[in-house]
C-alpha positions as CSV (number, residue, x, y, z in Angstrom):
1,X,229.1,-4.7,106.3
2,X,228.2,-7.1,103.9
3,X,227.2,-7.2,100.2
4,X,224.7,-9.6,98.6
5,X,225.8,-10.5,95.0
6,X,222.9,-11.1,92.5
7,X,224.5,-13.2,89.9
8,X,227.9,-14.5,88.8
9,X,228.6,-15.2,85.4
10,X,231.5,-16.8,83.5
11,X,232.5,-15.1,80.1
12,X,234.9,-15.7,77.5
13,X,236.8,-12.5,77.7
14,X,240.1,-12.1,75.3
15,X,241.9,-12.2,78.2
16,X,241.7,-13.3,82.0
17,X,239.6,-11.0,83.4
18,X,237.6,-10.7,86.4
19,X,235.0,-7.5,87.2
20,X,231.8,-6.1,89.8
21,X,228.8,-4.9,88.0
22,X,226.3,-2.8,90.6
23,X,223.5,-1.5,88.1
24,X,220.2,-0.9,89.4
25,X,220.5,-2.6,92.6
26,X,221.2,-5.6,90.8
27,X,225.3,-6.7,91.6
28,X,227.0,-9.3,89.7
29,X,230.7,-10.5,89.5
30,X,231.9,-11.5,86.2
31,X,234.8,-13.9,85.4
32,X,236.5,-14.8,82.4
33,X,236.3,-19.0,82.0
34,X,240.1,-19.1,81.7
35,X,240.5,-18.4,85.3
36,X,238.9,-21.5,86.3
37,X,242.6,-23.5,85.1
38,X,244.6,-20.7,85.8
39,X,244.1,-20.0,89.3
40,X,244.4,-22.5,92.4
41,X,240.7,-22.8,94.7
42,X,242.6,-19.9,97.4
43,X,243.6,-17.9,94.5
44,X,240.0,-17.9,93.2
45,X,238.7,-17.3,97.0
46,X,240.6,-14.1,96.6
47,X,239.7,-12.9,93.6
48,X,236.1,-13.2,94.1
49,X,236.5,-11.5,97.7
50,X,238.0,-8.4,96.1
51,X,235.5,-8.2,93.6
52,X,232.8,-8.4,96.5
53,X,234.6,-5.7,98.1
54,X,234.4,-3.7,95.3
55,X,230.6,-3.8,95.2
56,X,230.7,-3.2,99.1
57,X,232.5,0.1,99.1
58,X,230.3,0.9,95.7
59,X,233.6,1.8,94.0
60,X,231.9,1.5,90.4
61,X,229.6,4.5,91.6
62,X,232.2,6.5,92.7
63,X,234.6,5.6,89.7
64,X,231.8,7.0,88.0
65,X,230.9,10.3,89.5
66,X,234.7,10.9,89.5
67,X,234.6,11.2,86.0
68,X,231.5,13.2,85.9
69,X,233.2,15.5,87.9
70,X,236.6,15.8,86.2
């Protein structure tokens, strides 16, 4: 399976932050600016695969119907 990302945008969060956004069909990976000097290029690799598979397994949709349900 594969997941086609819509947009990636760099933030200045108050800390190093990185996070998958999935809202009306429309995914996006956001990461904070500071990662850029704090993480080497294979470091970064990872980072944004694990926020890809995060929009791939739709976990923000199921994070949220969790907490519908609780």
């Amino acid at each position: 399976m594969s997941v086609e990302c819509s947009g990636l945008h760099v933030a200045r969060l108050e800390m190093p932050n990185a996070f998958a956004l999935d809202t009306s069909g429309r995914s996006t990976v956001v990461l904070d600016a500071s990662l850029f000097r704090l993480l080497d290029g294979r470091e970064l690799e990872a980072l944004l695969a694990h926020e890809l598979a995060h929009l791939e397994r739709h976990d923000g949709f199921i994070r949220s119907v969790a907490i519908a349900l609780s």
